[in-house]
N, C-alpha and C positions, 0 to 999 in steps of 0.2 A: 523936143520943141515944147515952150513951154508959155502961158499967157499971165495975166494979169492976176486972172479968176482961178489959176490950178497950176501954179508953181511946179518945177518940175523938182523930185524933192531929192535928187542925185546933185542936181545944181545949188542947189543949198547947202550941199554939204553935210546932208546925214546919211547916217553910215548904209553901208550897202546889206541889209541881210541875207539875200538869196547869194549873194559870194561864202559867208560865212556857215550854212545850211546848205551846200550843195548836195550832201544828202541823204541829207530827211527827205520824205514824205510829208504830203500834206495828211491834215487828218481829216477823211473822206469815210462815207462807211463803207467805200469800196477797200481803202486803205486800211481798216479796224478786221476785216474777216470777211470772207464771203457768205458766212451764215447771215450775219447781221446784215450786209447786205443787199442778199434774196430775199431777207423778210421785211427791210422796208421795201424792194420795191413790189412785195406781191403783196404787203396791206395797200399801198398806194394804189393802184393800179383793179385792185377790188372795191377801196374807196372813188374808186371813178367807174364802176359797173363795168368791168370786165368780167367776163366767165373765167372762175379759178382756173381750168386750161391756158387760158392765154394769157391771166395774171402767172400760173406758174412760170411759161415759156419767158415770160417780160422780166421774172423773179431772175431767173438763169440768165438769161442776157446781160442784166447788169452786174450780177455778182461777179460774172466771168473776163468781163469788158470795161464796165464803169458806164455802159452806154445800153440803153433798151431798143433802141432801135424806135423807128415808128410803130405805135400801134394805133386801131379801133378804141374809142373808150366813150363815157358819157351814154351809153348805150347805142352804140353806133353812128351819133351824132357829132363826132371829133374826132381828130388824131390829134397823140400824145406821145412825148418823148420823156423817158426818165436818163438823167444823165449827170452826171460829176463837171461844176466848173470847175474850167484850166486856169 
């Protein structure tokens, strides 16, 4: 379905990429390694005043999954999610 304001761009007639990329990966830093992964999310997650324990368990979550789950952060004052868009 498509409007005035946001054409839908299969109906226009440009080419389809995800047919032709069926598969690749995106490039996530989930998808680059899981070191690199761990390590952004346990600077992240220290940059939001988590205790390096729960930043590491947050670090391992997403490397493993693409997804941290909810946690504490802000210093107890929030919940946060680190996580890969689909």
């Amino acid at each position: 379905m498509s409007n005035h304001l946001h054409p839908d761009a299969r109906a226009a007639g440009a080419p389809d990429y995800a047919a032709t990329d069926a598969g690749a990966e995106p490039a996530t830093d989930a998808s680059r390694g899981p070191l690199r992964a761990f390590s952004k999310a346990y600077r992240k997650a220290r940059d939001w005043h988590c205790s390096p324990g729960r930043a590491w368990i947050v670090g391992l979550r997403f490397a493993l999954t693409g997804d941290s789950g909810r946690f504490r952060s802000h210093g107890g004052w929030m919940v946060s999610r680190i996580y890969t868009p689909r």
